[in-house]
C-alpha positions in Angstrom: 55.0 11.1 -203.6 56.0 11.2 -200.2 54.1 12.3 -197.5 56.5 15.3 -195.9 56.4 16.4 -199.9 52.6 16.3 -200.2 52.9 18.4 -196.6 55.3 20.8 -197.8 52.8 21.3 -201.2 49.8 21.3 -198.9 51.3 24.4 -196.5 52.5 26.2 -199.5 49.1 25.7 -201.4 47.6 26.9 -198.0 49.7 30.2 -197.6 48.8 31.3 -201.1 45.4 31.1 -200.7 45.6 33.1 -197.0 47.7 35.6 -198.7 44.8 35.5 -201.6 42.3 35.7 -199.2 44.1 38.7 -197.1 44.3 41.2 -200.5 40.9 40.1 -202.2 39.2 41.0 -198.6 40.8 44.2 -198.0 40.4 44.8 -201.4 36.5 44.3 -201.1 36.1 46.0 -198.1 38.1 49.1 -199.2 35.4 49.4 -202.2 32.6 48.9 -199.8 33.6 51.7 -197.6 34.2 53.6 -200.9 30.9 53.3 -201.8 29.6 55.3 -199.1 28.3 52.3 -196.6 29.1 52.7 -192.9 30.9 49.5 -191.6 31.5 48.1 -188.3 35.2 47.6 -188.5 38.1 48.2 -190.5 39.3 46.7 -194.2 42.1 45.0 -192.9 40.1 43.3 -190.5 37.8 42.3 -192.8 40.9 40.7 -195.0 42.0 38.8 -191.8 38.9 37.6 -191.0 38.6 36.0 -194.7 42.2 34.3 -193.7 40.9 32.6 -190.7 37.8 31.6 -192.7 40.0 30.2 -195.6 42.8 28.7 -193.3 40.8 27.8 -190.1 38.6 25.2 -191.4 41.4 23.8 -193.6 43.7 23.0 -190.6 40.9 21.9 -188.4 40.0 19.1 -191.0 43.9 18.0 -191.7 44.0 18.1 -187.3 41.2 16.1 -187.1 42.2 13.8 -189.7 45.7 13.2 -187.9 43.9 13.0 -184.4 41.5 10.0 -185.8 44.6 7.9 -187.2 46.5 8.9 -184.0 43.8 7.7 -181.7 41.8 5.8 -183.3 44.7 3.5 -184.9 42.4 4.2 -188.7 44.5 4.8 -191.6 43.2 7.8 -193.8 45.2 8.2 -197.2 46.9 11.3 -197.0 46.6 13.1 -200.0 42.4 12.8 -199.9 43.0 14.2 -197.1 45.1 17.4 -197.9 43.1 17.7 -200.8 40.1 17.9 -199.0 41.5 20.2 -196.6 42.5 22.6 -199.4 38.8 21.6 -200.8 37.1 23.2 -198.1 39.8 26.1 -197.8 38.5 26.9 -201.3 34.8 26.9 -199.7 35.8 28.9 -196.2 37.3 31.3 -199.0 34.0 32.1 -200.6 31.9 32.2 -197.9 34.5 34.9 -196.1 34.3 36.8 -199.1 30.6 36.5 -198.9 30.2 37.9 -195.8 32.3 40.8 -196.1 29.7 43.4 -196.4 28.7 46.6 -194.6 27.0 45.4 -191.9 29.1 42.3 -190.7 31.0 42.8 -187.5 34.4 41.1 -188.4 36.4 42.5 -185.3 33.7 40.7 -183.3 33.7 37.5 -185.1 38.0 37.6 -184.9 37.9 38.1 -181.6 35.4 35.1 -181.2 37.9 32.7 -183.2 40.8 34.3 -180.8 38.7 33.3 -177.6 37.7 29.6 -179.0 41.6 29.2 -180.0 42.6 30.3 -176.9 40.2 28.0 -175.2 41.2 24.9 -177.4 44.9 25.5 -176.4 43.9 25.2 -172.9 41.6 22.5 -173.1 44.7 20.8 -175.3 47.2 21.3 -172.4 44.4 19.3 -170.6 43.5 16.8 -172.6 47.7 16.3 -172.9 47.7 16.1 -168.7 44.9 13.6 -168.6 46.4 11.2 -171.4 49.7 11.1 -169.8 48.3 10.0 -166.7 46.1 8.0 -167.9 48.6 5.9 -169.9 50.7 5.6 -166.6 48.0 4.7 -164.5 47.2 2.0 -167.2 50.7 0.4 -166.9 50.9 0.8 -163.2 48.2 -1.0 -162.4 49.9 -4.2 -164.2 52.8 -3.5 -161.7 50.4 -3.7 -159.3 49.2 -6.7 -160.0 52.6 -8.5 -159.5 53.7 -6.3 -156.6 51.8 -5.1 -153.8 51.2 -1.2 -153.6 52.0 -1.1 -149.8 55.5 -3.0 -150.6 56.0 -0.7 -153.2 55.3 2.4 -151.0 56.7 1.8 -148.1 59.1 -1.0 -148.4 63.0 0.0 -147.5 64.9 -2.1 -150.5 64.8 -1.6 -154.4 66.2 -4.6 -155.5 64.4 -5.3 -158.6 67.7 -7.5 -159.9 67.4 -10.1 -157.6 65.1 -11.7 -159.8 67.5 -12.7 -162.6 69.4 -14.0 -159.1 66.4 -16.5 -158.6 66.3 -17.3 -162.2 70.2 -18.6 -162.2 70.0 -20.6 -159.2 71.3 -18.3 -156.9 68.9 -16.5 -155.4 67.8 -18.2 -152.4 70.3 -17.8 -150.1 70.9 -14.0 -151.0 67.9 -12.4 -152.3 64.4 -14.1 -151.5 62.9 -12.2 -154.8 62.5 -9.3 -156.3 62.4 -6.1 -153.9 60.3 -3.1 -155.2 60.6 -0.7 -152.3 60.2 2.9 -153.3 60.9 4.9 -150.0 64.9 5.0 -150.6 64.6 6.5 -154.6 62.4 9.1 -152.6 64.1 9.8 -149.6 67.0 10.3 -152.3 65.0 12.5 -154.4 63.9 14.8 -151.7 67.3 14.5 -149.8 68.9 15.9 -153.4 65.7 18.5 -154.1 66.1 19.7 -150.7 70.0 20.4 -150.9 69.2 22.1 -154.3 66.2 24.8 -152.6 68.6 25.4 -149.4 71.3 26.8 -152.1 69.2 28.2 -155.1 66.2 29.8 -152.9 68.6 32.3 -150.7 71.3 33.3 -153.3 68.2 33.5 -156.3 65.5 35.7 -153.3 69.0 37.6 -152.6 70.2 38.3 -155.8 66.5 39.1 -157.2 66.3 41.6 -154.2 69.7 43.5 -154.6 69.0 43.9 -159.2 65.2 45.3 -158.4 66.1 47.4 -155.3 69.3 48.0 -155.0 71.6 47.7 -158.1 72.0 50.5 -160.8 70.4 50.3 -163.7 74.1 49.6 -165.4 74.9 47.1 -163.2 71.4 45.5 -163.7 72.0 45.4 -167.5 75.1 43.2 -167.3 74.2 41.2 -164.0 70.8 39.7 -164.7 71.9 38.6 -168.4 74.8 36.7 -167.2 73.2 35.3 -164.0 70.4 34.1 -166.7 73.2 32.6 -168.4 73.5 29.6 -166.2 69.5 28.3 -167.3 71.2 28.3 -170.8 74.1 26.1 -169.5 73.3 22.1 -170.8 73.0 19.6 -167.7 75.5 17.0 -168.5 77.6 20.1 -168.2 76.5 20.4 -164.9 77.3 16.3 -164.3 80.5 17.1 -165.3 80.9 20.2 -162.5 79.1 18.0 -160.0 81.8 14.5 -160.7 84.5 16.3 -161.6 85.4 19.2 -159.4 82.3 19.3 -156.6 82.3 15.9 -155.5 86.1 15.5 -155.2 86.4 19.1 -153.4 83.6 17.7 -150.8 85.4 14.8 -150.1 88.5 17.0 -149.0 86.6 19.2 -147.1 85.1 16.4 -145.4 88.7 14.6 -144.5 89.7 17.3 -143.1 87.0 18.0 -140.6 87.5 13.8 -140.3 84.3 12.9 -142.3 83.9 10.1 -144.9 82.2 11.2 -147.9 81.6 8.7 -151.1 82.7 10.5 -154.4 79.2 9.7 -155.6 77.2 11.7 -152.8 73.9 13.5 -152.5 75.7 17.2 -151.6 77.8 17.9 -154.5 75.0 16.8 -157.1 72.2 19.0 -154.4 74.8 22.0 -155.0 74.5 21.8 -158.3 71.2 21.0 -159.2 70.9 24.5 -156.9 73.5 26.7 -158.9 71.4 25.4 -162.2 68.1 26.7 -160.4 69.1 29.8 -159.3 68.0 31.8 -162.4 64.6 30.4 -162.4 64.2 31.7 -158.8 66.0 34.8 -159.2 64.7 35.9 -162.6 61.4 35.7 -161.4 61.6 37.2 -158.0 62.8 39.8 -159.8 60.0 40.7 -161.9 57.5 40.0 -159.3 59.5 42.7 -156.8 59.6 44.8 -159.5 55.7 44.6 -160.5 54.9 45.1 -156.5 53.6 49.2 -157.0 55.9 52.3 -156.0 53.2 53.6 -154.2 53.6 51.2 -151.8 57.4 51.6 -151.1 56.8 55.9 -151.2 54.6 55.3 -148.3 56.2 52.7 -145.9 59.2 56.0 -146.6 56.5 58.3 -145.5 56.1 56.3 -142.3 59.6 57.1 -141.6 60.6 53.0 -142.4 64.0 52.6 -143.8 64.7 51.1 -147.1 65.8 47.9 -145.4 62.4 47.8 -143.4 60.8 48.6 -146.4 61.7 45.3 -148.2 61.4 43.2 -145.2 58.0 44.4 -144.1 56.4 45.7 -147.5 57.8 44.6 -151.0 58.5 40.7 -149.5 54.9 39.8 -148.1 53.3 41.6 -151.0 56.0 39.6 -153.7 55.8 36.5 -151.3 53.0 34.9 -153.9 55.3 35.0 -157.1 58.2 34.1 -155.1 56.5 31.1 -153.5 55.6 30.5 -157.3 59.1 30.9 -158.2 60.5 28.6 -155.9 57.8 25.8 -156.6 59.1 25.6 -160.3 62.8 25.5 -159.2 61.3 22.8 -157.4 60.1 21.0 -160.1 63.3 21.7 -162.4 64.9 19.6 -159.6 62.3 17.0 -159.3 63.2 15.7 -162.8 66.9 16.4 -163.1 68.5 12.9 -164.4 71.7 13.8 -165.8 73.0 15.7 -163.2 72.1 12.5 -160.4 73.4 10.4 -162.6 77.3 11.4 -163.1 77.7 12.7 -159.4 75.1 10.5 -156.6 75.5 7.4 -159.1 72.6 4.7 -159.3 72.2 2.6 -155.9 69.1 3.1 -154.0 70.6 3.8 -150.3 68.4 4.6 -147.1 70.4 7.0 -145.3 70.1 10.7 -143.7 73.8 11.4 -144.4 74.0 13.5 -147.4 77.3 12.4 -148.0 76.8 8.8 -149.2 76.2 7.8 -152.1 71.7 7.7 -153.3 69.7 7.8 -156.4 66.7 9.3 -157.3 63.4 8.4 -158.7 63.8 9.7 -162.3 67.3 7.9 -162.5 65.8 4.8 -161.7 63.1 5.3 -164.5 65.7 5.6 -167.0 67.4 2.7 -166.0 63.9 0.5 -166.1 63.4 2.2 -169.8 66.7 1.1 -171.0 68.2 -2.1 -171.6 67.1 -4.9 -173.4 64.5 -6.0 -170.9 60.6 -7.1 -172.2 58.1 -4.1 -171.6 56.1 -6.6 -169.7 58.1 -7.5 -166.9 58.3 -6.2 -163.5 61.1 -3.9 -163.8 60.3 -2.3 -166.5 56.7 -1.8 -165.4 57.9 -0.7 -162.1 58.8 3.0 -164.3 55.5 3.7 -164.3 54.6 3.1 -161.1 57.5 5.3 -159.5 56.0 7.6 -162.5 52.6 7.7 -161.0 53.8 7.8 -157.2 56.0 11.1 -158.0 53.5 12.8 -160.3 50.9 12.0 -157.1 53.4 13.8 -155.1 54.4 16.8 -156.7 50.9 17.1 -157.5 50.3 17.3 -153.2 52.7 19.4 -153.3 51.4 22.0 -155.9 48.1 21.7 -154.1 49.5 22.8 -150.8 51.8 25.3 -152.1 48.6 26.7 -154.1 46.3 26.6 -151.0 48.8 28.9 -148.8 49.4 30.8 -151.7 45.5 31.9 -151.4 45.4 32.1 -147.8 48.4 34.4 -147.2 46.7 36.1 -150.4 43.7 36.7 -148.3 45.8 37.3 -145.3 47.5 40.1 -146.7 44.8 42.0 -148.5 42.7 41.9 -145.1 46.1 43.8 -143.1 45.9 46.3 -145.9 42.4 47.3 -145.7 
């Protein structure tokens, strides 16, 4: 029997005897309380306290099981170990049906399993954090062991080809060896993230701030679903917007104001990546701007402030944390756009201030080293994880700063409003 059959039988085995387990408990408890016994909680959560005790430790053995052959590269048979997951959801059964008595607190013992779940999730998210950077630092260290790290970080050229060059016979009067210098993928990458926030952070603050303090509620209604329409909107989409109608309109503009622009620049895939941002950022200005209390905006009125004084000099600063927030994660979303970069800047590395040439960014370049038919081993394939490592490094800085003057204009603010 295969094993997605013996997986199916096992869930379906599992859901009976949680359904079981929810009726028989109830059940119980309903005749205890009948009997005239004072109990600490309620029959039904007495019946969902015998599901977690029937279900819980069954999944917990079949995780563990999975985690072990996962990790620990051991191969367990599969159905032992379904059937000894079901085994001891037989046993959780009994003793949940055991313990449902009179004076057992099973609101107290659910919410204890809520708070442990809840705390595994977190410590998973973790755990998942660590292991990915951990398996990047792993393989960029064997980078760094054929390239030097100060190259790699501030060296001007990414010419990882040249190589193959050297290899044919061709290579010393043009290359001199492989090149891994990372500063023009991130001078690209920031160039593009930067054009992205100067479009999406005004219109997405703006917009937010017209829909909560200024629009009608029927106005509202229709707006802000189709404004969240754009996050639905796929990103090769985008590419296509960005090569096909933004890139050639830039190049006009830029003739006529006698500029030569590349029809693979940095602007038109920056605009772009800004127009896809915009509902993060306005979405969730607008809830924040919303949470900020009335009470707040009826007395800057009292005061004798206007409206318009009232949103620059009340509802911003005390919104200015989620908005900050908001903008960070627009941030992000540009920090590891691909496709868009890809069909509109193109894929050569390029030093250059001038937005309208042609540049690349970091996570392009990863895809290219992952791709191909080249050995995991070599340089340029290896050199993924250390741009990897390097950006993570960075927009982990940057999360740290943002996060630090989150707090102080936190503290800041509360101390003006004592």
């Amino acid at each position: 029997m295969q094993t997605n059959q013996l997986f199916l039988i096992f869930c379906s085995v599992l859901l009976l005897l949680g359904l079981a387990a929810f009726f028989v408990g109830r059940s119980k408890a309903t005749r205890v309380r009948a009997s005239g016994s004072s109990m600490y909680a309620q029959p039904d959560q007495y019946a969902w306290f015998a599901v977690v005790a029937t279900a819980g430790p069954a999944i917990l053995v079949s995780a563990l099981g999975a985690f072990v052959m996962l990790v620990m590269g051991t191969e367990i048979p599969t159905f032992p170990l379904l059937l000894a997951s079901l085994a001891v959801a037989g046993v959780g059964l009994g003793v949940g049906m055991m313990l449902i008595r009179a004076n057992f607190h099973a609101r107290q013992a659910i919410e204890r399993v809520i708070v442990w779940s809840l705390a595994g999730a977190a410590t998973i998210s973790i755990l998942t954090t660590l292991g990915i950077l951990i398996s990047i630092i792993g393989e960029a260290l064997n980078f760094f062991q054929m390239h030097s790290f100060w190259e790699f970080i501030t060296g001007t050229t990414w010419a990882p080809g040249n190589s193959f060059l050297i290899a044919a016979g061709r290579g010393e009067g043009a290359s001199g060896g492989a090149e891994f210098g990372s500063v023009p993928l991130f001078a690209g990458t920031f160039m593009i993230t930067a054009i992205a926030l100067a479009v999406a952070v005004p219109v997405g603050l703006l917009s937010a701030i017209y829909m909560a303090e200024y629009a009608p509620s029927r106005v509202r209604s229709i707006a802000k679903p189709m404004l969240e329409i754009l996050a639905g909107i796929p990103t090769v989409v985008y590419g296509f917007f960005a090569a096909i109608t933004v890139a050639p309109f830039i190049v006009r503009v830029a003739e006529t104001v006698g500029l030569d622009a590349s029809f693979n620049n940095a602007l038109a895939p920056g605009i772009v990546m800004g127009i896809m941002i915009i509902p993060f950022i306005s979405s969730l200005s607008d809830d924040v701007i919303n949470a900020v209390p009335d009470s707040m905006r009826q007395g800057s009125f009292a005061l004798g402030m206007t409206k318009g004084e009232t949103i620059r000099d009340v509802v911003i600063p005390a919104a200015l944390p989620g908005i900050i927030s908001a903008s960070l994660l627009g941030m992000s979303r540009a920090l590891g756009e691909t496709m868009i970069v890809v069909m509109a800047a193109g894929m050569r590395p390029n030093l250059t201030a001038n937005p309208l040439e042609e540049m690349t960014t970091v996570t392009v370049r990863i895809v290219a080293a992952m791709t191909g038919d080249l050995e995991f081993d070599s340089a340029e394939t290896l050199s993924a994880f250390a741009l990897g490592l390097v950006l993570f490094v960075v927009t982990l800085s940057l999360n740290l700063v943002s996060v630090i003057m989150i707090r102080r204009f936190r503290d800041k603010y509360r101390v003006n409003n004592l």
